[in-house]
C-alpha positions in Angstrom: 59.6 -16.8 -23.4 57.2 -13.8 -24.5 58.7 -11.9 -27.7 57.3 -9.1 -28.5 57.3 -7.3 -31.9 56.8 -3.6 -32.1 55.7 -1.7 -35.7 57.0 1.6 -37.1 56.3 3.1 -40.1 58.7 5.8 -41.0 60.0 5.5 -37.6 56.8 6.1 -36.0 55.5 3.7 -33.8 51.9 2.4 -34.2 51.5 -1.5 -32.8 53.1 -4.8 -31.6 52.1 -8.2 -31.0 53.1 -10.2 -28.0 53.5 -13.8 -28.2 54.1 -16.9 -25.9 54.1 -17.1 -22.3 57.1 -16.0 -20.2 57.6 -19.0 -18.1 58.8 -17.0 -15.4 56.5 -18.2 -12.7 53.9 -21.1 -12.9 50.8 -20.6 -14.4 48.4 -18.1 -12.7 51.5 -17.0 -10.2 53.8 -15.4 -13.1 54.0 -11.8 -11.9 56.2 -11.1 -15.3 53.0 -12.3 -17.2 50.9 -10.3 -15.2 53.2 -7.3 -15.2 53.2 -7.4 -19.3 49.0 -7.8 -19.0 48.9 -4.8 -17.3 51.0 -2.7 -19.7 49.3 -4.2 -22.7 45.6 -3.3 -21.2 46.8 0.1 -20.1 47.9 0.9 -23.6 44.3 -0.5 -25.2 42.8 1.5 -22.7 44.7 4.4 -23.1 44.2 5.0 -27.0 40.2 3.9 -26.8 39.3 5.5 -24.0 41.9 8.9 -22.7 42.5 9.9 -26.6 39.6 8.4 -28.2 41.1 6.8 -31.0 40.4 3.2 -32.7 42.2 0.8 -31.2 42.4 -2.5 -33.4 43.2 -5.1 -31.4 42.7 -8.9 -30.9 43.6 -10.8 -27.3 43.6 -14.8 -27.9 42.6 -16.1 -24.3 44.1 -19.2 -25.1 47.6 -18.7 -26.1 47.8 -15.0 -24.6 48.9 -13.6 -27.2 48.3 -9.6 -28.4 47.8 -7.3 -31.5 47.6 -3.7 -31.4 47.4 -1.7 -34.2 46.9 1.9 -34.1 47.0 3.3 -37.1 45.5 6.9 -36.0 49.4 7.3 -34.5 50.5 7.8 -38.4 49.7 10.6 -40.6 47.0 9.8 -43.3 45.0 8.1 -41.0 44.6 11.4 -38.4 45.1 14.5 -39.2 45.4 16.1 -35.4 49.4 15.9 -35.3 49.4 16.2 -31.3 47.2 13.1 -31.0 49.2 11.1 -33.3 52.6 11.9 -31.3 50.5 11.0 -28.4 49.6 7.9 -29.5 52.7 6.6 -30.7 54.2 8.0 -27.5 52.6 5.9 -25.5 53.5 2.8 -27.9 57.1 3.6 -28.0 57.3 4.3 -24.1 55.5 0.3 -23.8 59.1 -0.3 -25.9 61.4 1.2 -23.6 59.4 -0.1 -20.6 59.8 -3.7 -22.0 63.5 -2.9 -22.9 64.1 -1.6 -19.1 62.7 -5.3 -18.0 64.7 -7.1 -20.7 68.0 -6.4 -18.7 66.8 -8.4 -16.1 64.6 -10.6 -18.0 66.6 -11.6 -20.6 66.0 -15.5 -20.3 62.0 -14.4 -20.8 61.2 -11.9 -23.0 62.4 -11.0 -26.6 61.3 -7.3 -28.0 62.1 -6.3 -31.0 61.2 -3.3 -33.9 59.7 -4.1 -37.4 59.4 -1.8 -40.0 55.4 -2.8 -41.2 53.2 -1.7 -43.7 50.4 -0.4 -41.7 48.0 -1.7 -44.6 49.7 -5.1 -43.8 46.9 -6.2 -41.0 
């Protein structure tokens, strides 16, 4: 099972971490894995490259598992209000993406929101 952990901070969303393998398909054929790789790299690619923001991030090749922090989606850390609601747009539409798969995906992935200290990473 993958669970997946989003942050707010004042209700804003800024990060997650993904953790585990699904163990929906075998190894290497696990088009739920692949489906969440996707996701996760379009939203890296999204903040660094289409907004040009700083993307903190760290992908372990061994266990699969992700951080994102973006703390340029919270005020005190970018001043340009319409970048920030971009930015956490895009996280919080990754949470109701993963929420759409978890009705059918129940048995392998787990998503839930954590209220996190930014300066916590």
């Amino acid at each position: 099972m993958t669970k997946i952990t989003f942050f707010t901070s004042g209700g804003v969303y800024y990060g997650f971490e993904e953790h585990g393998h699904t163990g929906y398909g075998e190894s290497g054929d696990d088009i739920l894995c692949a489906a969440l790789s996707a996701m996760t790299m379009l939203i890296i690619n999204a903040v660094e490259v289409a907004y040009e923001s700083e993307a903190d991030y760290d992908i372990s090749d061994e266990t699969a598992d992700v951080r994102l922090v973006v703390r340029a989606a919270l005020a005190g850390y970018e001043v340009d209000e319409k970048r920030r609601y971009a930015l956490s747009g895009l996280i919080k539409a990754y949470y109701y993406q993963l929420m759409d798969l978890t009705e059918e995906y129940y048995d392998y992935l787990d998503v839930e929101v954590e209220e996190r200290d930014p300066e916590s990473f």
